[in-house]
SEGUKOL-236578 format. One record per residue: x, y, z of N, C-alpha, C, O in turn; residue number from 1; residue in one letter. Coordinates in pm, whole numbers, plus 32768, in hexadecimal, padded with zeros to 4 digits. Example, Ala and Ser with C-alpha at 12.3 -4.5 7.8 and 13.67 -1.06 7.14 Angstrom:
# residues 2
8527,7DC7,830C,84CE,7E3E,830C,8528,7EB6,830C,8590,7EB4,834E,1,a
8505,7F1F,82C4,8557,7F96,82CA,850A,8003,8313,853D,8072,8324,2,s
END
This chain:
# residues 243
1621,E851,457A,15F4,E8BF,4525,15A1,E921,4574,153D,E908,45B8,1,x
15E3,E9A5,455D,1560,EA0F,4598,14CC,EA0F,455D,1496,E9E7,44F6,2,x
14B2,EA3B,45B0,13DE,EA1A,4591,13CC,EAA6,4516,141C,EB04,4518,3,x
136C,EAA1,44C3,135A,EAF8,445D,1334,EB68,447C,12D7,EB40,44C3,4,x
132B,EBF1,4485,1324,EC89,44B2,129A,EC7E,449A,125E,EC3A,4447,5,x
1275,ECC9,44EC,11B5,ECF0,4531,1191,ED09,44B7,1134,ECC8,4488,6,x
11DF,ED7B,445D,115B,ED9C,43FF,116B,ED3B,439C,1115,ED46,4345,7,x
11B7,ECE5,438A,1151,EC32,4347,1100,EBDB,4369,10B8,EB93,4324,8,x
1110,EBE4,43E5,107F,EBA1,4434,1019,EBEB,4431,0FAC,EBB8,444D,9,x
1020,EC5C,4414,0FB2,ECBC,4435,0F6A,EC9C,4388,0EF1,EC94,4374,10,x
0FBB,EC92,4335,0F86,EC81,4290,0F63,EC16,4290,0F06,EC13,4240,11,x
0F78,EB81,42CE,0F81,EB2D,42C1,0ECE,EB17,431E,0E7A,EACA,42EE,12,x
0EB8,EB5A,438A,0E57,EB51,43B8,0DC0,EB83,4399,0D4F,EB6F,43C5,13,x
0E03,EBD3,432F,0D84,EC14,42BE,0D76,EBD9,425B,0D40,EC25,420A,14,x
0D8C,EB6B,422A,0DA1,EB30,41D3,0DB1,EB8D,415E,0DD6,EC02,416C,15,x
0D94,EB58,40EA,0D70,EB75,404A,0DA7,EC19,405B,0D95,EC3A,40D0,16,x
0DD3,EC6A,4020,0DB7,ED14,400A,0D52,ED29,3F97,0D21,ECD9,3F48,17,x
0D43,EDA9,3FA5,0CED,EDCD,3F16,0D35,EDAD,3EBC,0DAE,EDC7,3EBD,18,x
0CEC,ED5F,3E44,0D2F,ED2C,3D99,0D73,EDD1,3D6A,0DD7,EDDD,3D24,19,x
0D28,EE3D,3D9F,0D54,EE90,3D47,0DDE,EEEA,3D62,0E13,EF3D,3D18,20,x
0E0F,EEB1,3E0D,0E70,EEF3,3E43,0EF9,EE77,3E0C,0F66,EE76,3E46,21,x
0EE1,EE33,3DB7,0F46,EDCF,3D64,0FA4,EE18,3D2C,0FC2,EE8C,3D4A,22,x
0FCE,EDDB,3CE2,106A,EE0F,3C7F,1050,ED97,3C1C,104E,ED1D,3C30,23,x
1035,EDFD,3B80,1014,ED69,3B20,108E,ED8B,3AD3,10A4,EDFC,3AA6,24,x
10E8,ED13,3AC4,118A,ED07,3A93,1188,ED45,3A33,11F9,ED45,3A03,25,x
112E,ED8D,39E9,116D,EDF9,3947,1158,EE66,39AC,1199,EEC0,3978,26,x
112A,EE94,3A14,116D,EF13,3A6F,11AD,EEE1,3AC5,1170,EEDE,3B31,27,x
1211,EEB8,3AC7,12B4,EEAA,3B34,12E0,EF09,3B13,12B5,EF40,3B78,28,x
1317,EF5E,3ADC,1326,EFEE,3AD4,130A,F047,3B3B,1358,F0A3,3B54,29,x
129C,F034,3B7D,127C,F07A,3BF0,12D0,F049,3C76,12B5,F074,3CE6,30,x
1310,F00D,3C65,1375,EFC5,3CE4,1406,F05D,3CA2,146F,F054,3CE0,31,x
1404,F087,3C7B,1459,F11F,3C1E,1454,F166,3C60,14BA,F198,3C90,32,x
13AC,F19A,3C8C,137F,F219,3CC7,13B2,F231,3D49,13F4,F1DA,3D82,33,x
139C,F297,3D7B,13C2,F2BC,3E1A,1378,F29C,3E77,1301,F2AE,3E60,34,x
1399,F264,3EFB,1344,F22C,3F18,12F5,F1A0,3F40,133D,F141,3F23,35,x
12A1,F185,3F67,1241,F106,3F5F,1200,F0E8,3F06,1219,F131,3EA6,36,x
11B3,F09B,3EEF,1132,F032,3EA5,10E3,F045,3F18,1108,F04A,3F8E,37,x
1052,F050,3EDC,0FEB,EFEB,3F3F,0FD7,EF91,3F83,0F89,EF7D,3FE0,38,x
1037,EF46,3F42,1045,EEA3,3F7D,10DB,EEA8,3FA1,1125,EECB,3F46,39,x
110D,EE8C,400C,117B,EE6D,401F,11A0,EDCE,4050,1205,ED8E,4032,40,x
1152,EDB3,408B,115C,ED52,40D4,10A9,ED38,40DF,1047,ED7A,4103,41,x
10C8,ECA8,40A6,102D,EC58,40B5,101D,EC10,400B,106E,EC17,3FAE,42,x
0FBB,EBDE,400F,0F78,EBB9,3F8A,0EE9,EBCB,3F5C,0E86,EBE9,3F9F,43,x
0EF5,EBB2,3EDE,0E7B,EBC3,3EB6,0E57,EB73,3E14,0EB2,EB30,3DE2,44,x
0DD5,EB7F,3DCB,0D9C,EB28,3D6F,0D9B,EBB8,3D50,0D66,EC15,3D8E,45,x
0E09,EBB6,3CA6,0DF6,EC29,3C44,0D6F,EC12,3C0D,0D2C,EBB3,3C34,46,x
0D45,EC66,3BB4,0CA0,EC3D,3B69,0CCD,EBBA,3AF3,0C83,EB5E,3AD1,47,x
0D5E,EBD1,3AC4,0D83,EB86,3A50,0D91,EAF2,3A77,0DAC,EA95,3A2B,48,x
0D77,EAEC,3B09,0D63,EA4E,3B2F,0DEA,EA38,3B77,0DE3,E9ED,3BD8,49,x
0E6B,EA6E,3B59,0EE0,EA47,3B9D,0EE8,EA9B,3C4E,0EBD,EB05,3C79,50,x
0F34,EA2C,3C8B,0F34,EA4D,3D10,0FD0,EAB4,3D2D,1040,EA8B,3D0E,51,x
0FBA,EB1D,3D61,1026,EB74,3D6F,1034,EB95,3E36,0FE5,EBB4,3E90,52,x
10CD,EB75,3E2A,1107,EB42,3EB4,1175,EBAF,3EA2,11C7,EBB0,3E47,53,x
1167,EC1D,3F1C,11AC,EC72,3F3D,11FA,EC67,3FC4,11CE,EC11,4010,54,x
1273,ECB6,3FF6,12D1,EC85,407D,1338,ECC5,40A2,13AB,ECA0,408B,55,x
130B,ED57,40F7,137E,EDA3,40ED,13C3,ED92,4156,1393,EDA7,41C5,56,x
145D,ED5F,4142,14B4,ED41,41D5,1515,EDB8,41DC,1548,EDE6,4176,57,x
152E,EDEE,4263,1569,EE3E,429D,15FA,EDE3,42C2,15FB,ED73,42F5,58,x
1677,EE39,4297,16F5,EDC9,429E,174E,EE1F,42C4,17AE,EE3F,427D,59,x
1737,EE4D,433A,17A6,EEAA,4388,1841,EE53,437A,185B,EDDD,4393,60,x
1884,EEA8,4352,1928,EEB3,435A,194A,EE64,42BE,19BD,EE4A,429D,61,x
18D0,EE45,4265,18EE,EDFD,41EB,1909,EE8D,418C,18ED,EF03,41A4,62,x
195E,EE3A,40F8,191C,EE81,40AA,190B,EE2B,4008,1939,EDBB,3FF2,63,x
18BE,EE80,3FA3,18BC,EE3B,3F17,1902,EDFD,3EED,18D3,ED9D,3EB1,64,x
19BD,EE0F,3EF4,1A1F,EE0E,3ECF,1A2B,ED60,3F2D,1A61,ED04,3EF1,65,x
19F4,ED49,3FB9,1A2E,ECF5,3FE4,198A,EC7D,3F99,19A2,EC0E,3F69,66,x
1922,ECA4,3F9D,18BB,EC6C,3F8E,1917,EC48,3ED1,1940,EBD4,3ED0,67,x
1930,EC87,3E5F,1957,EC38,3E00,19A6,EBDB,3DFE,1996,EB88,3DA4,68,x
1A17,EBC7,3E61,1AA1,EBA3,3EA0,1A52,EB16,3ED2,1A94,EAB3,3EAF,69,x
19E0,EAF6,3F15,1996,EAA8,3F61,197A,EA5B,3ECC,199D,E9E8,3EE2,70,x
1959,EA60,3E64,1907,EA28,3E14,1984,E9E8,3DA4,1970,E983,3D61,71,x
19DF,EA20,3DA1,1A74,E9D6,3D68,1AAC,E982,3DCE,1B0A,E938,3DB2,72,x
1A77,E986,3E48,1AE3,E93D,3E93,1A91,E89D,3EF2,1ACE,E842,3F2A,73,x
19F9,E8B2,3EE4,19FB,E842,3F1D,19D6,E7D9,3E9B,1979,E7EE,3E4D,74,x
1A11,E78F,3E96,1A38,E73F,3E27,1A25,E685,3E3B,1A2F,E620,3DF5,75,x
1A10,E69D,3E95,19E3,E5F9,3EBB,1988,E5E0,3F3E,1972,E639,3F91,76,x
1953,E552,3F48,18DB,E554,3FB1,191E,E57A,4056,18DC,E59D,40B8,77,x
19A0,E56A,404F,19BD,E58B,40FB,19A3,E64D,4124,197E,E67F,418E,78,x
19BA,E679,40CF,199B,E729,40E5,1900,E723,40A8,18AE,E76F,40DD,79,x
18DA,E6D9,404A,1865,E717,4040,17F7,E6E2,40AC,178D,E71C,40C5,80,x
1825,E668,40E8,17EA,E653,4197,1800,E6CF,41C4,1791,E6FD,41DD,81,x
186B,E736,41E3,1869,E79D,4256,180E,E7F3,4240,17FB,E848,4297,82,x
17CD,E7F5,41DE,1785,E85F,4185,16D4,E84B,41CE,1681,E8A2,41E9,83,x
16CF,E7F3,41D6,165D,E7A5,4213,1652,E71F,4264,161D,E6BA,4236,84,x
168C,E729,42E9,16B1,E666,431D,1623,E624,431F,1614,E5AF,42FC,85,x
15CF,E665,4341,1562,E614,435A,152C,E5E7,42D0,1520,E56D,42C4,86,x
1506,E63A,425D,14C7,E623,41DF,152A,E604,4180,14F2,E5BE,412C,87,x
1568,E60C,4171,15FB,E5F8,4107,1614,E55E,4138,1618,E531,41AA,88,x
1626,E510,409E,166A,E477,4083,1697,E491,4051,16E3,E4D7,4095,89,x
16C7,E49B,3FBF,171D,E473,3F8E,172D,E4E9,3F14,16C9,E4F8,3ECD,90,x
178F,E52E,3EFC,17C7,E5C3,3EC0,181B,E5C9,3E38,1876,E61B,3E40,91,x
1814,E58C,3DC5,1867,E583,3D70,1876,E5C3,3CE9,1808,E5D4,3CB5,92,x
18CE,E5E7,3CA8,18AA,E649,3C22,18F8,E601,3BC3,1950,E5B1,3BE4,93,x
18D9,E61A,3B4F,18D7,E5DA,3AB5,1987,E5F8,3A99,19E8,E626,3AD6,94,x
1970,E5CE,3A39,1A34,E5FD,39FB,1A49,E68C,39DC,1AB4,E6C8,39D5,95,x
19C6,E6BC,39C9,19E8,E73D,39BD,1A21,E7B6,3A01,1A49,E820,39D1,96,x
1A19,E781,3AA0,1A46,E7C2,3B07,1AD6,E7C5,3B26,1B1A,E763,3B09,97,x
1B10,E833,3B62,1B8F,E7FC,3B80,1BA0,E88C,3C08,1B44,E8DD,3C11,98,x
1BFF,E895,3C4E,1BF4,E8FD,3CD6,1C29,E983,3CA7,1C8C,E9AB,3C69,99,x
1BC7,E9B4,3CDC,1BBA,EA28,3CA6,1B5E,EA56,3C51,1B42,EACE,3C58,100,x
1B25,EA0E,3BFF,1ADC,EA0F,3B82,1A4D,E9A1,3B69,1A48,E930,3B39,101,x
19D4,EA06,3BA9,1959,E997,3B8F,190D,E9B5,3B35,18B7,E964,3B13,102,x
191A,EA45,3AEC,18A8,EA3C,3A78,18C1,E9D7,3A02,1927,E9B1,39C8,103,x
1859,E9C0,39F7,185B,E952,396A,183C,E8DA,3984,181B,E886,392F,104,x
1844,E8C2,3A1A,185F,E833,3A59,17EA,E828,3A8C,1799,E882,3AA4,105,x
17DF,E7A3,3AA0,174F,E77D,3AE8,1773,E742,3B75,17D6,E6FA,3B80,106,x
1731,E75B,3BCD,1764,E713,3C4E,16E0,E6BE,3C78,1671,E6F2,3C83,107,x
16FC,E632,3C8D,16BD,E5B8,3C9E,16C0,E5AA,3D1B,172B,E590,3D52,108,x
1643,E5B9,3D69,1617,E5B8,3E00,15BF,E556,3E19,1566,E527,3DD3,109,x
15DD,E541,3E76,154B,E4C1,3ED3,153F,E50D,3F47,15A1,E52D,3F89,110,x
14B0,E534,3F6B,14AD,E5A5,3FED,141A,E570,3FFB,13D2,E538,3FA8,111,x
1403,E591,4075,1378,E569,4097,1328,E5F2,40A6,1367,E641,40EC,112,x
12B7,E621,407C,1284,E677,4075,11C7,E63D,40A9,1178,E5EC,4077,113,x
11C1,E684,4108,1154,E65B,4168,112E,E5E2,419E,10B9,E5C5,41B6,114,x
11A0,E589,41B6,119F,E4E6,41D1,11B2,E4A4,417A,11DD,E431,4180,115,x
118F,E4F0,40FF,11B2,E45C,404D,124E,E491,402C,1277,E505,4034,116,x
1286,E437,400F,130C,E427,3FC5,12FE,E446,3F0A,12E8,E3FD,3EA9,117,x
130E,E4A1,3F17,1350,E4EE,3E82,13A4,E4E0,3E2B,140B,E51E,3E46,118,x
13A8,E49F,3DBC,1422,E4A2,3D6B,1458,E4F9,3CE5,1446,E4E1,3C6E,119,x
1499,E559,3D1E,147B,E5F7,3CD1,14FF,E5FC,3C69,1562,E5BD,3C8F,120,x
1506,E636,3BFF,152E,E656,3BB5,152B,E714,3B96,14FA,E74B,3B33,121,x
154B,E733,3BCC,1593,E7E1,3BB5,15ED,E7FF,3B69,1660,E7F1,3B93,122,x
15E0,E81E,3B18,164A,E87E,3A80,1649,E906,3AC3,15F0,E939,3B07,123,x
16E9,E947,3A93,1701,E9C5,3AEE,16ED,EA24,3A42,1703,E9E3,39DC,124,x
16D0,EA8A,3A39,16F8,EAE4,39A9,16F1,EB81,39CF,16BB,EBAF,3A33,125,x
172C,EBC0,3974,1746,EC64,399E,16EA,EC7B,39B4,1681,EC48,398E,126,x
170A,ED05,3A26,1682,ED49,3A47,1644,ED71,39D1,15CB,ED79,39E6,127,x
1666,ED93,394B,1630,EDC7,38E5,15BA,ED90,38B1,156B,EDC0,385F,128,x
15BB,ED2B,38E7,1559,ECC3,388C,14A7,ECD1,38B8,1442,ECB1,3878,129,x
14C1,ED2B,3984,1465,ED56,397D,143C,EDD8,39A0,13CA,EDFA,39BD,130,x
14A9,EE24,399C,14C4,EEBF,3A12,150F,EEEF,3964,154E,EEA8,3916,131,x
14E7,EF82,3957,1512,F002,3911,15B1,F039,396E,15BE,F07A,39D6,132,x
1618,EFFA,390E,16AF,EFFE,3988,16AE,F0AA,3960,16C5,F0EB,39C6,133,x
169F,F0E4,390D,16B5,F158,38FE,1686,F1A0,3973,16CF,F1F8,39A0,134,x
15F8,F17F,39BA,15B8,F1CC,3A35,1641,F195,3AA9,1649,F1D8,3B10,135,x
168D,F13D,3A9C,16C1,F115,3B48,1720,F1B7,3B79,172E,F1E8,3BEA,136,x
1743,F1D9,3B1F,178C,F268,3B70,173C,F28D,3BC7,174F,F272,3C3E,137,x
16C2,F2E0,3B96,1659,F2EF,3BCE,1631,F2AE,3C59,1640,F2CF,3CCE,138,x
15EE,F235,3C0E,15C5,F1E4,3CAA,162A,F196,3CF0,1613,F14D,3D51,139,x
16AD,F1AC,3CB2,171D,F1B4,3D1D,1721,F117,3D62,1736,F117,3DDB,140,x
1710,F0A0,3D27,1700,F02B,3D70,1796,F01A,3D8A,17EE,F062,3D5A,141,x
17A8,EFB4,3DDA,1846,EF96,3DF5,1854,EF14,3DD4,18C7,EEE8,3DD3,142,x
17E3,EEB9,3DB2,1810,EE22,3D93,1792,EE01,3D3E,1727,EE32,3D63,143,x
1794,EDBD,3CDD,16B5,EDB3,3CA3,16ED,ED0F,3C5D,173B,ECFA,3C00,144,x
169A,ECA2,3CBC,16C5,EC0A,3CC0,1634,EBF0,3C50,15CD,EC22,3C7D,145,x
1627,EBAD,3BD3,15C5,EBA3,3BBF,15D6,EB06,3B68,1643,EAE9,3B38,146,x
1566,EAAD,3B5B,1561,EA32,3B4F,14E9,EA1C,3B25,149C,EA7B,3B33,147,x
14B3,E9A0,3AE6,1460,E93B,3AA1,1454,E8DA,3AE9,14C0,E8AD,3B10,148,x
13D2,E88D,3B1E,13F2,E829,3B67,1392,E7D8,3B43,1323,E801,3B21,149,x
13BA,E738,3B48,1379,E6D1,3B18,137C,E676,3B2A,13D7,E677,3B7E,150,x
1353,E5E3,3B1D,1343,E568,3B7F,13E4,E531,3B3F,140C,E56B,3ADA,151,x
1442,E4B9,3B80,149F,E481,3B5D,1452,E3E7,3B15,1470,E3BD,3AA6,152,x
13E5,E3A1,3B78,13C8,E338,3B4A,132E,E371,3AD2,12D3,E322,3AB8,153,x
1331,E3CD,3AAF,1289,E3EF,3A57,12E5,E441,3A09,1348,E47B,3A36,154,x
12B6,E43E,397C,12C3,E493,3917,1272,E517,3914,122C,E531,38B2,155,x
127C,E56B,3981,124E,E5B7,398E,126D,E63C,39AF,129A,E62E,3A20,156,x
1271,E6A6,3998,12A1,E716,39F4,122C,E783,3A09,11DC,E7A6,39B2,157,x
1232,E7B5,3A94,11B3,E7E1,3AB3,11B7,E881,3AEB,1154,E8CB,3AEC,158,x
1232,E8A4,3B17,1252,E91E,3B75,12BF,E96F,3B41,131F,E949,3AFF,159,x
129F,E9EC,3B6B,1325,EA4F,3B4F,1349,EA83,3BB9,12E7,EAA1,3BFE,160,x
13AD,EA9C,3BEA,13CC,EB10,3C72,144E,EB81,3C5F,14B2,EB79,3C17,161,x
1428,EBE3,3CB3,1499,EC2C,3CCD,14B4,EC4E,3D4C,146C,EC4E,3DB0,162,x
1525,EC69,3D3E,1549,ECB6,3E04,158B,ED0A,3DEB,1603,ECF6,3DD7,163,x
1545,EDAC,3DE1,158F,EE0B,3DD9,15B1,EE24,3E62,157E,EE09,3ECF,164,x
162E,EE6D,3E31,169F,EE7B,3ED2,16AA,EF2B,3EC5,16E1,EF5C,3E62,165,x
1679,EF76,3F22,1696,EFFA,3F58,16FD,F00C,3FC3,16EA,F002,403C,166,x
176C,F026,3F86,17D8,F058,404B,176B,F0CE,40A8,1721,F127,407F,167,x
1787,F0A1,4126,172C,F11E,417B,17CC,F147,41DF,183A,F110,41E4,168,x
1794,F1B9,421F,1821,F1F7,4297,1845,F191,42DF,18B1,F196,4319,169,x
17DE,F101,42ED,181F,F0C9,4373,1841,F03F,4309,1893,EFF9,4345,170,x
1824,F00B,429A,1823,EFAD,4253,17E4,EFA2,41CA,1810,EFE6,416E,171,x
178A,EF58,41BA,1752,EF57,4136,16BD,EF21,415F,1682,EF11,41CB,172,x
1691,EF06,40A5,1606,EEF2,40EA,15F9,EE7A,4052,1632,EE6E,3FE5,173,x
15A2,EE40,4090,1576,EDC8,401C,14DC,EDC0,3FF2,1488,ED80,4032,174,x
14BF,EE11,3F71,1442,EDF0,3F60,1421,ED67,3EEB,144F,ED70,3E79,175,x
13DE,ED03,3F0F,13F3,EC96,3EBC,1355,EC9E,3EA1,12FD,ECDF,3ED9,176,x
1351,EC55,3E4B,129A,EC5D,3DE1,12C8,EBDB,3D83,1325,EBDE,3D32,177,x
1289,EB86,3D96,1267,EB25,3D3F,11D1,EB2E,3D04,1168,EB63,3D26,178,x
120C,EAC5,3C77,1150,EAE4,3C26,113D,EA3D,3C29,11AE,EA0E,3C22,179,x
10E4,E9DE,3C2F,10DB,E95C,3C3B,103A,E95F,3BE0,0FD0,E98C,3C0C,180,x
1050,E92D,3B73,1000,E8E5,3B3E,102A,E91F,3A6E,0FDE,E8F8,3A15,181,x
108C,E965,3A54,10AD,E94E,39F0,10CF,E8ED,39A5,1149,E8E3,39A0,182,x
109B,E8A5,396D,10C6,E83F,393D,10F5,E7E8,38BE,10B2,E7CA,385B,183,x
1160,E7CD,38D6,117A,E775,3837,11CC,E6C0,382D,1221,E693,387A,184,x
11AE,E69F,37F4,11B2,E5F9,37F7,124B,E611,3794,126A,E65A,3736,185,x
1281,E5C0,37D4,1322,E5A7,3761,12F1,E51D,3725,1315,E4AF,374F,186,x
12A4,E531,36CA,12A1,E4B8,367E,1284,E4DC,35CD,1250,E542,35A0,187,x
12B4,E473,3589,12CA,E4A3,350B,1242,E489,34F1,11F4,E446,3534,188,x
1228,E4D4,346E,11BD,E4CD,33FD,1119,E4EE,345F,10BB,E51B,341E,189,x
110A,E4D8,34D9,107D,E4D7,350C,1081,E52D,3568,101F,E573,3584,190,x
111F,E535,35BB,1129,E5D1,360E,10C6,E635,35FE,1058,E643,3634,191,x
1104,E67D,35A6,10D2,E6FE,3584,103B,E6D2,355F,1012,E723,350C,192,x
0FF3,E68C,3574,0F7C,E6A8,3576,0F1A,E66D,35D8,0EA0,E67D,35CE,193,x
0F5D,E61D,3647,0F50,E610,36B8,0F59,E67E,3719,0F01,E6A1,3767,194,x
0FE2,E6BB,3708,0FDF,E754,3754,0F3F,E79F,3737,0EF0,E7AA,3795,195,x
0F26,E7C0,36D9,0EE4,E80B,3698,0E4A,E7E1,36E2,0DF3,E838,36E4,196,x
0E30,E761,371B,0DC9,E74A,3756,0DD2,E749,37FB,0D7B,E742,3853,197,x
0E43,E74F,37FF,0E69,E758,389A,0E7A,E7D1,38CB,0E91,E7DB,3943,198,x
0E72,E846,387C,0E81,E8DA,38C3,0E02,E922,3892,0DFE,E99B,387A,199,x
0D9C,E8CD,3886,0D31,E947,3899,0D1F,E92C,3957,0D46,E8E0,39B0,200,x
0CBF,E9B2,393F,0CD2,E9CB,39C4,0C5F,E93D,3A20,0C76,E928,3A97,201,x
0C12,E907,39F0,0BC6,E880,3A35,0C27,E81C,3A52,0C37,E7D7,3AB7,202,x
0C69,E822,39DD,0CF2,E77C,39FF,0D2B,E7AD,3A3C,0D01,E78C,3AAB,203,x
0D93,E805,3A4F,0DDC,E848,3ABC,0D8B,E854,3B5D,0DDC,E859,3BBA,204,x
0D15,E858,3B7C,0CDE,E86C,3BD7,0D0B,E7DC,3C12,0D54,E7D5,3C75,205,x
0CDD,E773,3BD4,0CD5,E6EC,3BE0,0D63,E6C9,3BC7,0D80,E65C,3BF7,206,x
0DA8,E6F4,3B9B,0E29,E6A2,3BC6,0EB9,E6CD,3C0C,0F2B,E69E,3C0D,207,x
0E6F,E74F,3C4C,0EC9,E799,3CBC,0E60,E7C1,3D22,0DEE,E7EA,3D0E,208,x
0EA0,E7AB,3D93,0E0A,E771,3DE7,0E55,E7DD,3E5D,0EC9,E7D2,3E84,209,x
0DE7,E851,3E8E,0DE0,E897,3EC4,0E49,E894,3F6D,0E6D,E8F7,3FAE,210,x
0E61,E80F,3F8B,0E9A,E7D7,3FF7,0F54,E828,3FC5,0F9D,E86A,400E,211,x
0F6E,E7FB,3F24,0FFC,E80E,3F25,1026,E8C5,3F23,109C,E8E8,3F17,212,x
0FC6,E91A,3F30,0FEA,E987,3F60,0FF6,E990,3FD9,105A,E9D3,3FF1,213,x
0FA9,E95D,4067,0FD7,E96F,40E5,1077,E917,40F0,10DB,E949,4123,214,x
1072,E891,40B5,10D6,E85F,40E3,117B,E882,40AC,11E8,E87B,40E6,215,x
1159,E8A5,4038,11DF,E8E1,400A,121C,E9B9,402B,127F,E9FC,400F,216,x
118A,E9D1,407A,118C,EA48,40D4,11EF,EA54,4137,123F,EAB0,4148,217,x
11D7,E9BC,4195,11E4,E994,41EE,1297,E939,41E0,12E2,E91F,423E,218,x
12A9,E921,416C,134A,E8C3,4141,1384,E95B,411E,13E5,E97B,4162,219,x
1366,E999,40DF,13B9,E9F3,40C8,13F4,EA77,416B,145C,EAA9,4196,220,x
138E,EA76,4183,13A9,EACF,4221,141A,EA92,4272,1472,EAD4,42A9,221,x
140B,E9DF,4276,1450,E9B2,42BD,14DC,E9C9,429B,1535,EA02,42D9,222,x
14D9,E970,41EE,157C,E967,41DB,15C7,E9EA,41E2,162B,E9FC,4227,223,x
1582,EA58,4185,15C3,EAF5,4178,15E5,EB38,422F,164C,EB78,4244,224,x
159C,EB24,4280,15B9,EB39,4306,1635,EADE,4362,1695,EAF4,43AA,225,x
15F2,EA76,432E,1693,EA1B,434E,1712,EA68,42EC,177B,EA90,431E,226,x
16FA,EA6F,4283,1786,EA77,4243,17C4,EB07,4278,183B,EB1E,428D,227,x
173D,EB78,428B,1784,EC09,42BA,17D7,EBDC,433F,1841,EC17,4355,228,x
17BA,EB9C,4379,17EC,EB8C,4412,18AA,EB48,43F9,1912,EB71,442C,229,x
1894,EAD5,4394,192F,EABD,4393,1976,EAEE,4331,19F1,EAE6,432B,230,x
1937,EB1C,42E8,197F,EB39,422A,1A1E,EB9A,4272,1A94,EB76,426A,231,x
19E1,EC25,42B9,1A58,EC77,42E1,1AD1,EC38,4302,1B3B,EC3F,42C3,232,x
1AB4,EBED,4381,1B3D,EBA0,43BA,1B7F,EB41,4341,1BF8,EB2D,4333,233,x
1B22,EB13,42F8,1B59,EA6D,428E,1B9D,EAE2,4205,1BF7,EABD,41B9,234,x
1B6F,EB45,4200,1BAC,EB93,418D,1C37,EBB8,41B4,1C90,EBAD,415E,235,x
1C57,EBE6,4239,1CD9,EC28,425A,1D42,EBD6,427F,1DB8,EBF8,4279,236,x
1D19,EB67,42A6,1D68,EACD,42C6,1D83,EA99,4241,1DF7,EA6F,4237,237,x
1D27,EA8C,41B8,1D58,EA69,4148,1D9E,EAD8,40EB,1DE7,EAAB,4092,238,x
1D92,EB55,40F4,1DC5,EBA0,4097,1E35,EC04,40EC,1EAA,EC1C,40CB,239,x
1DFB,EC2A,4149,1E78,EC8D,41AF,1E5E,ED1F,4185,1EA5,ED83,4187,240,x
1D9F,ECFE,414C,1D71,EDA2,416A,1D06,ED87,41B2,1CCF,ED1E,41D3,241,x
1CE6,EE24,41CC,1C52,EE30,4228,1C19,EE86,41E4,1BEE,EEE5,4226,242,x
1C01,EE8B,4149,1BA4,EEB9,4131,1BAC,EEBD,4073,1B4F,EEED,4033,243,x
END
């Protein structure tokens, strides 16, 4: 795997950003506008207690079209190893999936994220659910991947993400933003009021722990940089386009 581009080490070496240069998930909308965010790359502690993990990868010769194409097609743990060899075990999605087609579906991962082994649960759903589709003319995205994510062995779900995809002249561009500490318990009758004590902003402090913004800073740079490097060649060998 190539080593992660300077200006993530460089975020990574400042730790924390300002709380206020965040993105709090009822403005994702602003991923629309022209332009940057404050935060592109790095993390930070919103005031609302949740930890927000930003990661913009540069993916010369990619584009949106092949980055959606990527998310219908790796479909079991041997491609979703190529995606990540070092952190990636084991890659699998629900019945709901089938090639070509991942919204709706949850994809069931074991990945190690800062030395601990993870057992993740990701639901894929329209961009609508958190982006105004009426603005995409406008902000012109070419691919917008967005998901729910939550433990496989805990009744829990804790994170949201997106990866909006911009084409640029030489490729595309990937801005990804996860929110980690939303939270809701899938359990009947006591759920919903367990959530309800788990997202003020003190419990959230305490049960998303400042460490999983550098390290999932740091998983995301890797895999999205690995994948820009082979996605081009593995798209034109499986489909018999280049673009």
């Amino acid at each position: 795997m190539e080593p992660i581009p300077d200006y993530v080490k460089v975020a990574l070496e400042k730790g924390p950003a300002d709380p206020n240069t965040g993105l709090l998930l009822e403005d994702a909308d602003a991923l629309l506008d022209p332009g940057y965010l404050p935060l592109e790359t790095g993390y930070t502690r919103l005031p609302n207690g949740q930890m927000y993990i930003a990661v913009l990868t540069k993916m010369p010769r990619c584009s949106g079209r092949m980055i959606e194409w990527w998310f219908g097609y790796a479909g079991d743990t041997e491609k979703y190893k190529m995606w990540h060899p070092k952190s990636h075990v084991v890659g699998e999605w629900d019945e709901k999936w089938r090639p070509g087609h991942y919204i709706g579906a949850s994809h069931l991962v074991h990945e190690y994220l800062g030395g601990e082994l993870a057992k993740l649960r990701i639901t894929f759903y329209e961009p609508s659910r958190y982006l105004d589709v009426s603005r995409f003319s406008a902000g012109n995205p070419s691919a917008v991947v967005c998901g729910r994510g939550g433990f496989q062995d805990k009744p829990m779900d804790f994170a949201h993400l997106i990866h909006f995809v911009r084409d640029t002249k030489d490729g595309c561009e990937m801005r990804s933003s996860f929110w980690s500490g939303d939270i809701r318990f899938r359990l009947p009758v006591i759920g919903p009021a367990l959530s309800c004590v788990a997202n003020t902003p003190p419990m959230r402090k305490r049960l998303v722990k400042e460490q999983i913004g550098r390290d999932l800073t740091i998983h995301c740079a890797e895999e999205m940089n690995h994948l820009a490097g082979f996605l081009p060649g593995l798209y034109q060998r499986e489909t018999g386009l280049t673009e």
